[in-house]
C-alpha positions as CSV (number, residue, x, y, z in Angstrom):
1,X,28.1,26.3,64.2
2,X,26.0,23.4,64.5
3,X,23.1,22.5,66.7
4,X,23.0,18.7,66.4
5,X,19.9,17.1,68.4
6,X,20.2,13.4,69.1
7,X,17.8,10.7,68.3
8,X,16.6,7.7,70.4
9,X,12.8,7.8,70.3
10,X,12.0,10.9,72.0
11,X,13.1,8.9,75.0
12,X,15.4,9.4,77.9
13,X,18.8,7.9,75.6
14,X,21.9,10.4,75.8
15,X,24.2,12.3,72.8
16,X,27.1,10.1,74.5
17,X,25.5,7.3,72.0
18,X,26.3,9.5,68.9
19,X,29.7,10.6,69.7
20,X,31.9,8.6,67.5
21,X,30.1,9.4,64.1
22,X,29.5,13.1,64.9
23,X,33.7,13.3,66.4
24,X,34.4,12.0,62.7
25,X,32.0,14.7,61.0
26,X,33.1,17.4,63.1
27,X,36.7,17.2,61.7
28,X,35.5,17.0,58.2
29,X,33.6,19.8,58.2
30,X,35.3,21.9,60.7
31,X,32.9,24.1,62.5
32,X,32.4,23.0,66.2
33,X,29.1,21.0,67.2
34,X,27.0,21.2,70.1
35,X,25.2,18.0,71.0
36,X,21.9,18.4,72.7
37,X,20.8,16.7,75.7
38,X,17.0,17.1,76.4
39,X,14.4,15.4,79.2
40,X,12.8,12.4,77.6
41,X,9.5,10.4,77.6
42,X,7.6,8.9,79.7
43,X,8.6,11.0,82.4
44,X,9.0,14.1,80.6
45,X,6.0,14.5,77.1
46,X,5.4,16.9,75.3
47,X,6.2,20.2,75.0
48,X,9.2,19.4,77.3
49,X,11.4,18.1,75.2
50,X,11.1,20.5,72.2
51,X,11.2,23.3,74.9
52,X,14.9,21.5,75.8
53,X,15.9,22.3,72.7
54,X,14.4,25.7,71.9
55,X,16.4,27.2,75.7
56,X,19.4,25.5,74.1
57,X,19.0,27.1,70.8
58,X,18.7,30.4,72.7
59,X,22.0,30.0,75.4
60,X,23.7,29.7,72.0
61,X,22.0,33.2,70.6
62,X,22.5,34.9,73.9
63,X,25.9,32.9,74.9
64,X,27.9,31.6,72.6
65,X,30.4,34.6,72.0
66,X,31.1,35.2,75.5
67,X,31.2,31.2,76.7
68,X,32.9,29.7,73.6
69,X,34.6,33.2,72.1
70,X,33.6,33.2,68.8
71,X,29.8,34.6,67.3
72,X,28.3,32.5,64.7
73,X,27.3,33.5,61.5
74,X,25.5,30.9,60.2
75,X,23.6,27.9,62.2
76,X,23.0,24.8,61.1
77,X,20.3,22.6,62.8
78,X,20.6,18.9,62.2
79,X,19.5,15.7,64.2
80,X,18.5,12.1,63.4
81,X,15.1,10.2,63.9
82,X,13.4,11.7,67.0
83,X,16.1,14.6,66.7
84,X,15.3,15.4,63.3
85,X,11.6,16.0,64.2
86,X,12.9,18.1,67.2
87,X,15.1,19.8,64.5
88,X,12.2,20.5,62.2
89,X,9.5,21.9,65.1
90,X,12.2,24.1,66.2
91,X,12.6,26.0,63.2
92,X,8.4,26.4,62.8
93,X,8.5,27.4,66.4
94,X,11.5,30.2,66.1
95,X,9.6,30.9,62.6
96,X,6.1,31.4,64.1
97,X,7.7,33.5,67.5
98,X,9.0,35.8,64.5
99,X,5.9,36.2,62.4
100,X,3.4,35.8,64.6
101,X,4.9,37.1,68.0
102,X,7.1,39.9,66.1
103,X,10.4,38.6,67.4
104,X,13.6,38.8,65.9
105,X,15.4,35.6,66.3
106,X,18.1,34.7,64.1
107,X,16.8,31.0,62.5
108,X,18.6,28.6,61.7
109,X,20.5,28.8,58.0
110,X,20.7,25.2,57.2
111,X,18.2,22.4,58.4
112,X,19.6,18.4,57.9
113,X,17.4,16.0,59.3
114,X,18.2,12.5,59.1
115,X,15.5,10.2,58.3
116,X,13.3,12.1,61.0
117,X,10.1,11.7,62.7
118,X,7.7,14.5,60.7
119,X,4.2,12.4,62.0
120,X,3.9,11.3,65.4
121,X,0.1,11.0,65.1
122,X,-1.4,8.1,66.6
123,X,-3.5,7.4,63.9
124,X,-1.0,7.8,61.4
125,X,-0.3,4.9,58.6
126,X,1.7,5.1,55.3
127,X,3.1,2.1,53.1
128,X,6.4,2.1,54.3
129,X,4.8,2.5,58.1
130,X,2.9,-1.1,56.9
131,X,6.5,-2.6,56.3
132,X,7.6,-2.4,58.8
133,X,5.3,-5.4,59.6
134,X,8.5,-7.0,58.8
135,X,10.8,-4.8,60.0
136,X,13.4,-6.4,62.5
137,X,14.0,-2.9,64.6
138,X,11.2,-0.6,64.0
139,X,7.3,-2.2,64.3
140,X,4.5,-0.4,64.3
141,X,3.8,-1.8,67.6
142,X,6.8,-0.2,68.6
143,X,6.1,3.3,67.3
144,X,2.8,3.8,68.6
145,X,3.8,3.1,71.8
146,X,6.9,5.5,71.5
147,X,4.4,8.5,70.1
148,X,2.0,7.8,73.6
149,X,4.6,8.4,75.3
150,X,6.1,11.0,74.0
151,X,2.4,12.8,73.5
152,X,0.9,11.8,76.7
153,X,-2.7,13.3,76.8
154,X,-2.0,16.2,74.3
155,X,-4.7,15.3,72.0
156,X,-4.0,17.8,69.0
157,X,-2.9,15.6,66.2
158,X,-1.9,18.3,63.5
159,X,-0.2,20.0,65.6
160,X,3.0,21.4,63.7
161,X,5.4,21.1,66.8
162,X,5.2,17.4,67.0
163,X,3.8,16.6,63.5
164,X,6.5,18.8,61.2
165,X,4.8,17.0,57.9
166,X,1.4,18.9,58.6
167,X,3.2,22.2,59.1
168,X,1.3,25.4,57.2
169,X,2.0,26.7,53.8
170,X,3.4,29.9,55.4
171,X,5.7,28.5,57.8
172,X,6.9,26.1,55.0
173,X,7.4,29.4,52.5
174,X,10.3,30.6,55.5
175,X,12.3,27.5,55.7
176,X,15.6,27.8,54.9
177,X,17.9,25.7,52.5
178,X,17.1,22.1,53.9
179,X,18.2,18.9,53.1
180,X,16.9,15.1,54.3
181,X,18.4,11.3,54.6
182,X,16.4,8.2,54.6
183,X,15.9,4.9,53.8
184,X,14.0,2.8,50.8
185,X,13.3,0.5,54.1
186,X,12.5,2.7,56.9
187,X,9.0,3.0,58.3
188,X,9.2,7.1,58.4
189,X,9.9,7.0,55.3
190,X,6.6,8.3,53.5
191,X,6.0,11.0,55.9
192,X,9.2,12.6,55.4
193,X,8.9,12.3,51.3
194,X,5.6,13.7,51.9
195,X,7.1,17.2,53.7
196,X,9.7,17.1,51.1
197,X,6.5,17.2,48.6
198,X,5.2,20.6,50.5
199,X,8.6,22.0,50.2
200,X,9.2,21.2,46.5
201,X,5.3,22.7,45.4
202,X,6.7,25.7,47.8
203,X,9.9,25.8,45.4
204,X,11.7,25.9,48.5
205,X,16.0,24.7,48.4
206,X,15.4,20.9,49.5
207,X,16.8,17.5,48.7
208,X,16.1,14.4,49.6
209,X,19.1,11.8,49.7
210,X,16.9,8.2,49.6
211,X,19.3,4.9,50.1
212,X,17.5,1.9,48.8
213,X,17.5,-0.8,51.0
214,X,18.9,1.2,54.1
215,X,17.1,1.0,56.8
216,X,16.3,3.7,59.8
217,X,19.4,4.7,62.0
218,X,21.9,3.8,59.0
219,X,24.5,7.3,59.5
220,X,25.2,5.8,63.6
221,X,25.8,2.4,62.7
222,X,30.4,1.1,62.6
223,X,29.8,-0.2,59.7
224,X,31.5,2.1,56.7
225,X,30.1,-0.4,54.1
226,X,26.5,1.2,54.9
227,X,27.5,4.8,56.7
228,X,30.2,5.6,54.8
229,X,28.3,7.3,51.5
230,X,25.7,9.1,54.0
231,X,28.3,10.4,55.8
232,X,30.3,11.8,52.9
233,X,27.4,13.8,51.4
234,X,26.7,15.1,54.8
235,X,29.8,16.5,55.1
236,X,29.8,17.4,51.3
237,X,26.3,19.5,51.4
238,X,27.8,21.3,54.8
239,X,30.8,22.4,53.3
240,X,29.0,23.5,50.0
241,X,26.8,25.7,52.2
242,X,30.1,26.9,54.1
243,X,31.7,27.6,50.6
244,X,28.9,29.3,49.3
245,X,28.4,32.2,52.1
C-alpha cells in the first residue's frame, strides 16, 4: 500500500488537486493509494499538520485489514513538495517513538519524496534558494512567508520534524530504502541534495533522480513532454521494490 501525502505549501490546498497524475500511477503500479488530507497553515502550524498525517499513518496500522480487507505488507510513503517533508518527518517521528519510546511500529518500507521541503528554517539560504531570484513560481519572498506560517512561533530551527535535512546520524542509520526527484531549477533543490549527502556517507539505499532544467512541481503538471520520464521511473523504482520482496 501507499501513503501518498499531498503538496501545496503546507497550506490548506486539498489531494483533489493531485488526482489525475496519482489515478494514472495507481494503475501502473497496482497497489491501492491513500491520499492524505491534513489541516493547513495559517490556521493550523505546526505540529498539526505532521500530527494529521502520523493518526492517518496509524488508522492504516490499526485499520486497514478490517476497513479495506486486505493487511499490507509493505508501506510505501511518498508525497511531493510540502508532502515530501511531511513524508520524511514522519518516518523520523515513527523511527524515534521506536527507539527512543520503545514502540513497535511497523515503518514505512519505501520512502519517495518528490522534490520535498527538507529545510523550512527561516534563516535558511542555498544557491539554488538564491535563483530563485528569478524564479517565475517559487521566490524567496514567497517561501519565507510560507515557512512563518506554517512554523508560527515555534522557534526550534533544527528541529528534525519540520527540518528533515538536519535530522541525526542515528535516525538517518534506520531509514529505509529511499529514493528523491528534483529539479536542476527548483529552489529546494540544495537542501534535499544535501540530505541525500547524509544518507550516502550513512551508506544508506538512496537515489536521487535530478532533471536539469525542471523546475519544482514538474510530476503534477498535463504536460507528458516534462511529466512523462518522472512519472515512468516512479512507477519503475515501485515496482522494482514490489518485485524484489
Amino acid at each position: 500500500l501507499m501513503m501518498y501525502i499531498h503538496g501545496g505549501g503546507f497550506l490548506n490546498t486539498g489531494f483533489f488537486f493531485h488526482e489525475n497524475y496519482l489515478r494514472e500511477i495507481c494503475k501502473k503500479i497496482n497497489i491501492p493509494i491513500l491520499g492524505i488530507n491534513y489541516k493547513g497553515a495559517p490556521e493550523h502550524p505546526y505540529p498539526e499538520g505532521i500530527n494529521d498525517c502520523y493518526q492517518a499513518y496509524m488508522w492504516i496500522m490499526d485499520n486497514c485489514e478490517r476497513e479495506l480487507g486486505f493487511k499490507p505488507e509493505k508501506i510505501i510513503l511518498a508525497g511531493d513538495s510540502s508532502g515530501g517533508n511531511y513524508a520524511l518527518c514522519l518516518n523520523f517521528l515513527l523511527l524515534s517513538m521506536n527507539l527512543l519510546e520503545g514502540k513497535k511500529i511497523h515503518t514505512p518500507d519505501f520512502l519517495f519524496p518528490l522534490y520535498p521541503c527538507s529545510n523550512a528554517s527561516r534563516k535558511n539560504m542555498s544557491l539554488s534558494l538564491a535563483s530563485s531570484l528569478e524564479d517565475s513560481r517559487i521566490t524567496i519572498k514567497g517561501l519565507r512567508y510560507i515557512n512563518e506560517c506554517y512554523r508560527g512561533y515555534y522557534p526550534n530551527e533544527l528541529d528534525p520534524f519540520i527540518n528533515p535535512r538536519d535530522a541525526p546520524e542515528f535516525l538517518i542509520k534506520k531509514m529505509p530504502r529511499t529514493r528523491f526527484m528534483t529539479g536542476s531549477h527548483d529552489p529546494l533543490r540544495d537542501d534535499c541534495i544535501r540530505l541525500v549527502y547524509k544518507m550516502c556517507k550513512a551508506e544508506m539505499d538512496v537515489k536521487v533522480y535530478d532533471f536539469y532544467n525542471y523546475q519544482h512541481g514538474f510530476i503534477s503538471l498535463n504536460n507528458p513532454n516534462i511529466s512523462g520520464i518522472p512519472r515512468y521511473i516512479f512507477c519503475k523504482e515501485i515496482n522494482e521494490f514490489m518485485n524484489n520482496i
